[in-house]
C-alpha angles and dihedrals in degrees: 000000000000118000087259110055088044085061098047084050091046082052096046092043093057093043090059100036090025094196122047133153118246085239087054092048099035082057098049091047095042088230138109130282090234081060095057094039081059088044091051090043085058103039088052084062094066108008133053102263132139143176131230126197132210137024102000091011130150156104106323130171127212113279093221086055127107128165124229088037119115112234130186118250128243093259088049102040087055083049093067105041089056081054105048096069092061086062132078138187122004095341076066100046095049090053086054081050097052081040085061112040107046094022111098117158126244084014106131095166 
């Protein structure tokens, strides 16, 4: 398994479970944890991923997340909310719709 597949299944792994342990995850992919903690480095770039320390910590990613699923871009996503004030009815209320549905923050993919 290349780097990179062993990321997207990382990925994959924590959009299923959304929550796992770098020893969990160092185990599964028969690599070390120092491995995962640079994979995760890597996926936060672009994904919604985050680590918490302590007592229940972990690799999380974002609930709201799903792969596979397109989402705007920052700069997109700020397109659409200059616009929406220019709209009214239901012009307006379709734009919070599309906002909402494929808007969710810190996503860059």
């Amino acid at each position: 398994m290349t780097a990179r597949e062993r990321r997207k299944a990382i990925l994959e792994a924590l959009c299923l479970r959304r929550f796992d342990t770098l020893d969990n995850l160092a185990f599964e992919f028969k690599v070390s944890k120092r491995t995962i903690r640079y994979d995760i480095e890597l996926l936060s770039l672009s994904y919604p991923i985050y680590t918490v320390q302590g007592n229940g910590g972990g690799i999380h990613v974002d609930e709201k997340y799903r792969l596979g699923k397109s989402y705007l871009k920052d700069e997109q996503k700020e397109l659409l909310e200059r616009l929406l004030p220019s709209l009214d009815g239901k012009d307006a209320e379709v734009m919070k719709s599309i906002i909402r549905t494929f808007g969710l923050k810190g996503v860059t993919k």
